[in-house]
C-alpha positions in Angstrom: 180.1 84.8 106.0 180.6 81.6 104.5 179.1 81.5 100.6 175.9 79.1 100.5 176.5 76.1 98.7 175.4 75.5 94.8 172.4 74.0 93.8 174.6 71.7 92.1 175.6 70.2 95.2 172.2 68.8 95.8 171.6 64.6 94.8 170.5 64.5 91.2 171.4 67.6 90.1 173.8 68.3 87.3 175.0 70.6 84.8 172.0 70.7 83.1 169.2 70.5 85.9 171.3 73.4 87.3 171.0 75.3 84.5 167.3 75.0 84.2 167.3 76.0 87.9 169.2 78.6 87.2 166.8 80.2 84.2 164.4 80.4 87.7 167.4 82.3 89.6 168.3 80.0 91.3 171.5 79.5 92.1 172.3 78.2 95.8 170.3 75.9 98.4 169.7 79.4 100.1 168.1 80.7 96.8 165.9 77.4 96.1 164.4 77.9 100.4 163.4 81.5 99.2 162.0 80.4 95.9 158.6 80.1 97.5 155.5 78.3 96.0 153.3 80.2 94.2 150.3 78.2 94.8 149.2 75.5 96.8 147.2 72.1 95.1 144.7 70.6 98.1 142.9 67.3 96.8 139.9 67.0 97.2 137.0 64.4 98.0 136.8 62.2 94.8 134.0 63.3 92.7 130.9 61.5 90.7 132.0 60.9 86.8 129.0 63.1 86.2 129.8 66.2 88.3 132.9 66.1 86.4 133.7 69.9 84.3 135.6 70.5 81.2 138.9 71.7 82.5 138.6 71.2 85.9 141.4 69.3 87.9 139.5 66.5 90.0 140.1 62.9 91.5 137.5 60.1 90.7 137.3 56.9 92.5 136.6 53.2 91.4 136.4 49.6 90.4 138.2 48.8 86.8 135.9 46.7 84.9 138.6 45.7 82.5 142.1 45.5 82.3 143.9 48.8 80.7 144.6 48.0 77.1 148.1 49.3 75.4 148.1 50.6 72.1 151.1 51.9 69.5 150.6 54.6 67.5 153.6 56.4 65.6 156.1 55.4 68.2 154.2 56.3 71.2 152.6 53.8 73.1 148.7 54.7 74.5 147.5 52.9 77.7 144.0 53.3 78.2 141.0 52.3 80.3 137.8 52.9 81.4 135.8 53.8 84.8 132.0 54.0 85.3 130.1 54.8 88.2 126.3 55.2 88.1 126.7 58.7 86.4 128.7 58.7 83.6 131.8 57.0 82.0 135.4 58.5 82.0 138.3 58.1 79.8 142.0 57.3 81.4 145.3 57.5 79.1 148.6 57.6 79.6 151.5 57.5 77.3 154.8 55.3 77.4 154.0 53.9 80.8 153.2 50.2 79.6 154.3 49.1 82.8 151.2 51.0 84.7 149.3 47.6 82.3 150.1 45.6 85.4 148.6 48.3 88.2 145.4 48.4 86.1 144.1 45.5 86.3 140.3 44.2 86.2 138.4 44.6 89.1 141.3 46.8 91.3 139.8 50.0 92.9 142.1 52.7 92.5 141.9 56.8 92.9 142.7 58.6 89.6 143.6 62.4 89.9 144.0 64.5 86.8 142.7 67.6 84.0 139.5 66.6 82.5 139.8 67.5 78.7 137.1 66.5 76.1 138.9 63.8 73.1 136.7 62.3 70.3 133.8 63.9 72.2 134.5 61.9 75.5 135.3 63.1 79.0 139.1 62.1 79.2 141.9 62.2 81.6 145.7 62.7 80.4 148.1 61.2 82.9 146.2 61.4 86.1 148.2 59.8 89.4 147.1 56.8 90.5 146.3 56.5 94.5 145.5 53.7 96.7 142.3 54.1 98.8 144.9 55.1 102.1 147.9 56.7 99.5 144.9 59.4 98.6 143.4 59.9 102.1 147.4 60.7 103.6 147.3 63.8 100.3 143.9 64.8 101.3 145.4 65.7 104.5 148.2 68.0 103.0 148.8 71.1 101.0 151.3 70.0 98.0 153.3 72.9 96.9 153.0 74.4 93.5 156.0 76.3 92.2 157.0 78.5 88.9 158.3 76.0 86.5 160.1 76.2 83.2 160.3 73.5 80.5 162.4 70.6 81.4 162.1 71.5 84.9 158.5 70.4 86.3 157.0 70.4 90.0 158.5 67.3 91.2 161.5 67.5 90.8 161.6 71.3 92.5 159.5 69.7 94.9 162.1 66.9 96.0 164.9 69.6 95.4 163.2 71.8 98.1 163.2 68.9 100.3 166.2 67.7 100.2 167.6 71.2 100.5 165.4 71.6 103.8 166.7 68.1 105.3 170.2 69.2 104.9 170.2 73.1 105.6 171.8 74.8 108.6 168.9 76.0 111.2 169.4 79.6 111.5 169.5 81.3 114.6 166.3 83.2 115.3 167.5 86.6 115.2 163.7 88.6 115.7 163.4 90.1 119.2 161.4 87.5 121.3 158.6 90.3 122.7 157.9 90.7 119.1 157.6 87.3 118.0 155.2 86.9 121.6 153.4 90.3 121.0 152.1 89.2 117.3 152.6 85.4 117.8 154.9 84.6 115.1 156.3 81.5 114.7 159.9 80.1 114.9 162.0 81.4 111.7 163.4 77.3 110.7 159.6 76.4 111.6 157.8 79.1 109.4 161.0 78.1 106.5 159.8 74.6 106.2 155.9 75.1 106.6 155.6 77.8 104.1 156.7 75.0 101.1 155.0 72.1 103.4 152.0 72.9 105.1 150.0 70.3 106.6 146.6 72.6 106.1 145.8 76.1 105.8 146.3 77.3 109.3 149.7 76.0 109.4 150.3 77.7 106.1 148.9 80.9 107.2 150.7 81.0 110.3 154.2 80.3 108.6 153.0 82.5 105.9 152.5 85.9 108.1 155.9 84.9 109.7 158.0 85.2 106.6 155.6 88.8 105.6 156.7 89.8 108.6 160.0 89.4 108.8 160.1 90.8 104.8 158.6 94.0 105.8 160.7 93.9 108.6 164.3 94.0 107.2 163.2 96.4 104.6 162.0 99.0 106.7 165.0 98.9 108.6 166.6 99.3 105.7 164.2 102.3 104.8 164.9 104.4 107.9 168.7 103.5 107.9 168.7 105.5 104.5 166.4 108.3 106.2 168.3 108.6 108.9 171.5 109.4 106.3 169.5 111.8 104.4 167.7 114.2 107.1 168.1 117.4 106.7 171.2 117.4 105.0 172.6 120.3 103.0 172.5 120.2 99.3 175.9 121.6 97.7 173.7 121.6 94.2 171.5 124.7 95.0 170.0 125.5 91.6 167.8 128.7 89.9 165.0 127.9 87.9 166.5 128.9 84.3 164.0 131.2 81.9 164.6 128.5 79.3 162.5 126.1 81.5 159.5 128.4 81.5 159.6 129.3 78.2 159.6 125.4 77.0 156.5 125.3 79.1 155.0 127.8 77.4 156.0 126.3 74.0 154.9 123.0 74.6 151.8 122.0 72.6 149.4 121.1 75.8 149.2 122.5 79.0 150.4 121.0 82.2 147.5 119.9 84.4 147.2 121.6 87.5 148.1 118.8 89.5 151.7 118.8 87.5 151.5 122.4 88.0 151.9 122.1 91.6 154.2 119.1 92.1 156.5 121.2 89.4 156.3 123.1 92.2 157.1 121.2 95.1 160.5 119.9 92.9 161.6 123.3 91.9 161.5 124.3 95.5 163.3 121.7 96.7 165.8 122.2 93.7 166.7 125.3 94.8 165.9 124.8 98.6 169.8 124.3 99.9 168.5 120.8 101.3 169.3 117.6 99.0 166.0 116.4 97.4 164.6 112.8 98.0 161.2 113.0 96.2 158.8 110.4 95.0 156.3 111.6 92.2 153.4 109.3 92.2 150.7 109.4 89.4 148.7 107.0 87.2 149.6 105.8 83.6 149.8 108.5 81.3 149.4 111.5 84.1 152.6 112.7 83.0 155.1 112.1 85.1 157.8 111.9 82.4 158.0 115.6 81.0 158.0 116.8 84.8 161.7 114.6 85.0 162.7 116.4 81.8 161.8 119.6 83.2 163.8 118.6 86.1 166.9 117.6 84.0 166.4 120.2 82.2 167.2 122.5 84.7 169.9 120.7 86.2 171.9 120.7 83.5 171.3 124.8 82.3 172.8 125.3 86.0 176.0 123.8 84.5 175.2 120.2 86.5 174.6 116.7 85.6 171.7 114.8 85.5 170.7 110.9 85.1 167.8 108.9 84.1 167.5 105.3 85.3 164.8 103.4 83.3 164.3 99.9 84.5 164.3 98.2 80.2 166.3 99.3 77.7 163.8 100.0 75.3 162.1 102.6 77.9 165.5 104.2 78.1 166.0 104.4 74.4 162.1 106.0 74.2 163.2 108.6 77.1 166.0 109.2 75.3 164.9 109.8 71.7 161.6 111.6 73.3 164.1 114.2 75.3 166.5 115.1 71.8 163.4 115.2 69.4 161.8 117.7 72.6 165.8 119.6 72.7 165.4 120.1 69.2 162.4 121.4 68.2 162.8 124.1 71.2 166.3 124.7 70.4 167.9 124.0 73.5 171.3 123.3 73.3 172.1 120.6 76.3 173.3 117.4 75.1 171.6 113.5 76.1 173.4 110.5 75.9 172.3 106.9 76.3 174.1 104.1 78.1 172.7 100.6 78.1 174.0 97.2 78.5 173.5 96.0 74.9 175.7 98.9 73.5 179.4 97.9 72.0 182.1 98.1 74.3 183.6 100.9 71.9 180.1 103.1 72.1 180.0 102.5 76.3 183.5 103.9 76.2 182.9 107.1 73.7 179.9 107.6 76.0 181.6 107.5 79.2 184.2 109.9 78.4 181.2 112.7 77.2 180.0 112.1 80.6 182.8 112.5 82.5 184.5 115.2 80.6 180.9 116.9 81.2 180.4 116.8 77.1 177.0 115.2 78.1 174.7 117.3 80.3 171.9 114.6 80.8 172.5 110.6 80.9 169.7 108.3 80.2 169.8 104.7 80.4 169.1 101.3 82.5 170.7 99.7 85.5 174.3 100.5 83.3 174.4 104.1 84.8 175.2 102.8 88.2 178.8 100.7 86.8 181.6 101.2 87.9 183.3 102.3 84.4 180.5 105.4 84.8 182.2 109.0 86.2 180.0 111.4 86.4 181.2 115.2 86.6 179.3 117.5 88.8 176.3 114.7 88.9 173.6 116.8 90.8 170.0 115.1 89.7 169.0 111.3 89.8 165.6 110.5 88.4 164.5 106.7 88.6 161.6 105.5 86.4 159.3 103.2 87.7 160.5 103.1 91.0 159.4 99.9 92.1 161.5 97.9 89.8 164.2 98.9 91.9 166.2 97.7 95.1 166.7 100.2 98.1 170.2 99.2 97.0 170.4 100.4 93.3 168.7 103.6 94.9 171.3 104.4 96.6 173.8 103.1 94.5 172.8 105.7 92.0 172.9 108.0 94.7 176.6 107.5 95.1 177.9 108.1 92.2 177.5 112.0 92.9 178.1 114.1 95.9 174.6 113.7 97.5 172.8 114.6 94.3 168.9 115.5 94.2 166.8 112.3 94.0 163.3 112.2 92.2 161.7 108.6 91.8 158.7 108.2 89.9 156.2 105.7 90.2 152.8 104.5 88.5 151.9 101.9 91.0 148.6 103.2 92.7 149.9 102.7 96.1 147.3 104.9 98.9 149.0 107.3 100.4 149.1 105.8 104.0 151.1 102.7 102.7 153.3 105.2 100.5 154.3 106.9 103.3 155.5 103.8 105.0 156.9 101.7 101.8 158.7 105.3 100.7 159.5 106.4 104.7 162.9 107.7 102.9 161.2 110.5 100.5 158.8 113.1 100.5 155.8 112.0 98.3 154.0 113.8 95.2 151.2 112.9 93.9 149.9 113.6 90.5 145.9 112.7 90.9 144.8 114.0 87.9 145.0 113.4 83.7 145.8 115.1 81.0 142.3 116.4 79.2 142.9 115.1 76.0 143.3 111.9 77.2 140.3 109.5 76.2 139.1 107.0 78.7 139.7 103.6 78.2 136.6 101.0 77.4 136.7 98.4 79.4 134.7 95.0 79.5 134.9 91.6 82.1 134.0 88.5 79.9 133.5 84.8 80.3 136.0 82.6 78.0 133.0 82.1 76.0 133.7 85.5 74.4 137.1 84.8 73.4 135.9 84.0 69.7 134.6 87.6 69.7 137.8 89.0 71.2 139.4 87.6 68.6 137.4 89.1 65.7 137.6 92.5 67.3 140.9 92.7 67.6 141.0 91.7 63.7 139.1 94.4 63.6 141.3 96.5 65.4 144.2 95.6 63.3 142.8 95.9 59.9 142.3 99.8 61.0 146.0 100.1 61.3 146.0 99.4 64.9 147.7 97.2 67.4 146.7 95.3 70.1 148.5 93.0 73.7 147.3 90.0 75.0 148.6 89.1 78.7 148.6 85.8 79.8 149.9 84.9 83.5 152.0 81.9 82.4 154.9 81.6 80.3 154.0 77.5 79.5 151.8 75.1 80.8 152.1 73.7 84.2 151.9 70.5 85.5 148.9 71.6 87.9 148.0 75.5 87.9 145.1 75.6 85.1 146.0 78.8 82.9 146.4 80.5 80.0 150.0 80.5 78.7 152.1 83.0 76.4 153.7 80.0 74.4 150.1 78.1 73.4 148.3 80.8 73.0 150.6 82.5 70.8 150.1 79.5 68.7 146.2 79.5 69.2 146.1 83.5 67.7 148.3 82.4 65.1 145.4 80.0 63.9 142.7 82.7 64.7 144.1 85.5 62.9 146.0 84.4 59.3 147.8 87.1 57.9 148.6 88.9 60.9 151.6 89.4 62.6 151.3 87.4 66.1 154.9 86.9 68.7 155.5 86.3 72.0 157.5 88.3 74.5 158.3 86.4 78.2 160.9 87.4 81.6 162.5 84.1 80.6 163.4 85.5 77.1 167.4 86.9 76.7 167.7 90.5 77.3 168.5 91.2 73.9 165.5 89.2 72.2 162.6 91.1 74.7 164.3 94.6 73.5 164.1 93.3 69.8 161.0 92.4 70.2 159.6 95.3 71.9 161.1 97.3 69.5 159.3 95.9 66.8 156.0 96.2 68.4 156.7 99.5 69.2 157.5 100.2 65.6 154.5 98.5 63.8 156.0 95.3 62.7 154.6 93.4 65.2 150.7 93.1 65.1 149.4 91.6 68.3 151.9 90.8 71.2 151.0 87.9 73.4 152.8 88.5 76.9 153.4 88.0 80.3 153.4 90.8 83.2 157.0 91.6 81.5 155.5 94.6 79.8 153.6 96.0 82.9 156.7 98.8 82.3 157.1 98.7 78.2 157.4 101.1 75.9 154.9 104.0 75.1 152.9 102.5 72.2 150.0 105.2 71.5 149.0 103.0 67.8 148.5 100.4 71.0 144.4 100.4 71.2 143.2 97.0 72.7 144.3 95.0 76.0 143.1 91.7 76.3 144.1 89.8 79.5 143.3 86.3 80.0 142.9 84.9 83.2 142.2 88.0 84.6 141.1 87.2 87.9 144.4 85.7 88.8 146.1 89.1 88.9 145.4 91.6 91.4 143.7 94.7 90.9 146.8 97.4 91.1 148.5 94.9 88.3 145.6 94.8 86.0 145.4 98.9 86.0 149.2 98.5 85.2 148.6 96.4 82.6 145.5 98.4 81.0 147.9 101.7 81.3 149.5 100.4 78.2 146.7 101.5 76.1 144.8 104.6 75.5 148.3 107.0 75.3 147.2 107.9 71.8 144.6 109.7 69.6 142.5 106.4 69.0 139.7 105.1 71.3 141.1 102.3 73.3 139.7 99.4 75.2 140.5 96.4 77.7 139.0 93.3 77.8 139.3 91.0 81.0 138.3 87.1 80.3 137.2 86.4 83.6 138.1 82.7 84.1 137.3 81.8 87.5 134.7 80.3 89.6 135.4 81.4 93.2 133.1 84.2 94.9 134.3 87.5 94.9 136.3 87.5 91.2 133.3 89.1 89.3 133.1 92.3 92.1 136.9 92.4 91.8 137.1 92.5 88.5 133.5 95.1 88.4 135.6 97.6 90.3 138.2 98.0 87.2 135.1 97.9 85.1 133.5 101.1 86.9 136.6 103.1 87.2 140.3 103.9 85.2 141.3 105.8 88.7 144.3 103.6 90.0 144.1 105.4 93.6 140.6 104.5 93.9 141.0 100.6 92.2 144.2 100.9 95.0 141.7 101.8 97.9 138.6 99.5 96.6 140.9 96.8 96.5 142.4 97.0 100.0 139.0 97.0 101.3 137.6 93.9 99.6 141.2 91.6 100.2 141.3 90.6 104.1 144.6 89.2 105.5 144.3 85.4 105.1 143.5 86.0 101.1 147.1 84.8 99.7 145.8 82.5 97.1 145.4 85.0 94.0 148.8 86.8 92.3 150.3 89.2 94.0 149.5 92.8 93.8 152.3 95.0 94.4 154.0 94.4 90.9 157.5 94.0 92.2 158.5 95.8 94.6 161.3 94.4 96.9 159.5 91.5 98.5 159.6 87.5 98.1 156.2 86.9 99.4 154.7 89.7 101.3 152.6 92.2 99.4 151.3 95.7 100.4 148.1 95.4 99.3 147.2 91.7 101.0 149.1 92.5 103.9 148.3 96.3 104.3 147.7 95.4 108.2 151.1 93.6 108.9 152.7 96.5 106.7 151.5 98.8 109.2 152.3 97.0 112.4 155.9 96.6 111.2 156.2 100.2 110.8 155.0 100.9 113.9 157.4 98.2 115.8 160.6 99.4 113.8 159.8 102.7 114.5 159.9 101.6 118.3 162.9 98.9 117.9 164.8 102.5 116.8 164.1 104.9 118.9 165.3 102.8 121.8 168.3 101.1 120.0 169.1 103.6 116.6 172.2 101.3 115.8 171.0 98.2 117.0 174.2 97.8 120.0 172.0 96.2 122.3 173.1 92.7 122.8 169.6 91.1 122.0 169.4 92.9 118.9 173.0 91.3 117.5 171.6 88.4 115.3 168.5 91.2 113.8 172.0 93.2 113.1 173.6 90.6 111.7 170.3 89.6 109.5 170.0 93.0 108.3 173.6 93.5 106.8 173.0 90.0 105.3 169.8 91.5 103.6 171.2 94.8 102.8 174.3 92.9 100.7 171.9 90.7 98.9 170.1 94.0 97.9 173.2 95.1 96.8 174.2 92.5 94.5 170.7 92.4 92.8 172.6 95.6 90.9 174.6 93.4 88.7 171.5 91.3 87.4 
């Protein structure tokens, strides 16, 4: 299969275009079609001056009464002019457009469209486009795409990119069995490709939109039960005891295990010493305790005389594992050896540690997505525990898997996921849940505020601070956006900076070098950093129990399962902790949303809640699901597709289990595609 062409190939993009593209991971045409929009601007009916809000993003129609005026001021020339209707007066500027001096002119009726911000106390808008009476009413009757940007690299010009890549692309051949697509009416692939970034109005949007879910879901649960299929039933050659030093480190640890780790303990000892390879999820909520049940699990892997390995999805969570499993091998004087591989290391300390772990000198390796290289041997690898299970590929699952011969597999996740969709999602492993929390745990505070409360936010977490605590605040953007009104990580870094002298306020974002976002984490996770502004990015950080307040701006634009994420990063140590949601939004439904984290720190119920208050067509929020391995679709949103796509799979392979059937040779074909792109996500 012939490689897609670059991105570079593409009119007007060079070396450094490309390489902003490429900080958005995008690399090919191919890439820049899947790079979906995130949101979707509709313009509306112009509005009256005086219905006009602070903030709001609007059009405004009228008559010039005089002709814009240009101005120089430092360098930067300021075009500005003036439009009244019969309720109010607004404010237009531009800057360095003198030419616009000739558009504007007295008496000309025009269409403005722009942000309404308040300067020198006046309604004002920056930049807004300018429309002709007919130029407006074609836009009215679109959806213009809005996509993830980063600086230097604004929504035009991915926008034309997109376009141009969609005018030149090959059609692909539609590879989905044709009952299907007439069973569930699903449109043409090439069709759905092109509507989903230009859809005429919402119904055209949705329709290409549940195509794309579908064929998402689709391709991954074939994937699924091609790995079931491989693993059923099969005989384990690492059939294990459960060693006396396991029990007694129970015993020795300062808590108890809850009953509900108590029992999944269980379930994964049996299966350890069951004579069948293991494939285990262990499901539970922040701070449930998922992690000592791996070490136990390790543990006893590696006093049968095996291997085991820990895959932690950041480096600093490796590092924490790590250091948290020798302090633990320590104090209880067990004499089994860790050892840490992770990409930042030297190239001398990744070789010293690869020849402990294949001359079997190291009993337990911890690390990142390092463990599954090539330079890696393992000697008599037997256990495979991933952390946070959604951060990672089908493909790096079973990439892990390799290394060893059929080793036990335990994956561990915190994602809230109910139980009928875990089945499906995890159709390859048995599932464990852990539905209870540890009884010294105290519940988090939590509190859904209007931005008016932001000043007191601020004070609090002062507050906070001058006790010796620490605190996060999320923001959904890394920097402003041409048209998606939010709060970013970069300004509002700033903006605390102002608020709180004398304390210690940095940024942490995805776009951010490897090696800067561990640095930085590691600080904060030390003490030296006060108040971290961030993205999602550290939805799976470190444990930071001197971590007591969560403030998340915007809050209504993330869904429900990624704001208990989020809050999960408090409340892990001795301190009362407390999360405070800055409710943003206008639209109906955000306030009971947002009420049902309020009520409850459950994530299984806030899963369940959720599901029941999102229908199928409501696409226009965040996405849920964290991760996962989808582009667009999401479990929670599309819980009913989800299912449907189980159900048809299941069907597609119990008639044709390999797929030989001559109408089934393009889904084939489309498949392997999607299974090698899986793969090479390893070496990201």
């Amino acid at each position: 299969m012939s490689n897609p062409p670059s991105i570079r190939t593409l009119k007007g993009i060079g070396d450094k275009t490309g390489k902003l593209f490429e900080k958005l991971g995008v690399y090919t045409t191919q890439d820049l079609l899947g790079y979906y929009p995130k949101a979707y601007h509709v313009y509306e009916a112009p509005a009256a001056i005086g219905d006009l809000k602070l903030d709001m993003t609007g059009a405004v129609a009228g008559i010039l009464q005089k002709t814009a005026t240009v101005r120089t001021f430092q360098h930067t020339q300021v075009i500005t002019a003036s439009l009244r209707d019969g309720t109010g007066t607004l404010t237009l500027t531009w800057f360095n457009m003198p030419f616009l001096r000739n558009t504007l002119q007295a008496g000309t009726f025009h269409i403005f469209c722009g942000k309404v911000v308040k300067k020198n106390n006046r309604l004002t808008m920056e930049q807004p486009e300018i429309f002709t009476k007919d130029g407006y009413q074609a836009m009215m009757e679109s959806m213009q795409p809005v996509y993830g940007q980063t600086k230097g690299l604004g929504n035009k010009a991915i926008t034309k990119a997109v376009a141009q890549a969609l005018s030149l692309r090959q059609m692909e051949r539609e590879y989905l069995p044709a009952y299907i697509r007439e069973k569930y009416q699903l449109a043409e692939y090439n069709f759905a490709l092109e509507h989903i970034h230009f859809p005429e109005n919402r119904q055209q949007l949705l329709f290409a939109r549940k195509r794309l879910v579908f064929d998402e879901f689709f391709l991954f649960l074939l994937a699924v039960r091609s790995l079931k299929d491989k693993r059923r039933d099969k005989k384990s050659r690492w059939v294990m005891r459960r060693p006396v030093q396991v029990e007694q480190l129970i015993k020795n640890l300062p808590y108890d295990l809850t009953k509900a780790q108590k029992k999944v303990l269980d379930e994964v000892e049996a299966d350890l010493c069951g004579g069948l390879v293991m494939n285990r999820l262990i499901q539970g909520d922040v701070g449930s305790g998922k992690t000592i049940l791996a070490f136990l699990a390790l543990l006893t892997a590696a006093l049968n005389g095996y291997q085991g390995a820990m895959m932690a999805p950041t480096e600093v969570l490796a590092r924490q594992h790590y250091e948290g499993m020798c302090r633990l091998f320590e104090e209880q004087g067990i004499d089994r050896v860790p050892v840490l591989v992770t990409g930042s290391m030297t190239a001398k300390e990744k070789r010293l540690a690869c020849e402990k772990i294949k001359n079997h000198e190291a009993d337990i390796v911890v690390g990142t997505h390092a463990l599954i290289q090539e330079k890696v041997r393992y000697d008599k690898l037997a256990l495979v525990v991933t952390d946070e299970q959604h951060r990672f590929g089908v493909g790096q699952r079973e990439s892990l898997g390799d290394k060893g011969e059929d080793p036990h597999v335990i994956v561990m996740s915190a994602t809230p996921i109910p139980r009928t969709l875990a089945i499906i999602i995890y159709g390859d492993l048995d599932i464990s849940v852990i539905d209870e929390l540890p009884s010294n745990r105290l519940p988090v505070k939590n509190c859904v505020v209007g931005r008016e409360y932001r000043k007191n936010a601020y004070s609090f977490i002062k507050k906070q601070v001058l006790e010796g605590r620490q605190a996060y605040v999320i923001c959904p953007m890394v920097e402003e956006s041409e048209m998606i009104e939010a709060e970013n990580v970069l300004d509002y870094t700033k903006t605390l900076r102002e608020e709180l002298p004398g304390v210690s306020v940095e940024y942490l974002h995805g776009k951010m070098k490897g090696k800067e976002k561990n640095r930085i984490m590691e600080r904060f996770a030390c003490g030296d950093i006060q108040v971290l502004v961030s993205t999602t990015v550290i939805e799976v950080g470190v444990n930071v129990p001197n971590a007591t307040v969560m403030m998340i701006e915007n809050a209504e634009r993330f869904g429900l399962a990624q704001l208990h994420q989020l809050r999960g990063r408090v409340g892990r140590g001795e301190h009362q902790s407390y999360c405070i949601m800055v409710n943003c939004g206008d639209q109906e439904g955000c306030g009971e949303r947002l009420d049902i984290l309020n009520r409850s720190n459950d994530g299984f119920y806030i899963a369940s809640e959720d599901l029941k208050l999102r229908g199928p067509g409501d696409i226009f929020g965040l996405r849920q699901s964290g991760d996962m391995e989808f582009k667009l679709a999401d479990i929670f949103t599309d819980a009913n597709i989800l299912k449907t796509v189980s159900e048809e799979v299941n069907r597609l392979l119990e008639e044709d289990r390999e797929l030989l059937k001559e109408e089934h040779h393009d889904l084939k074909r489309h498949l392997s595609r999607f299974l090698e792109s899986s793969y090479e996500k390893l070496n990201l």
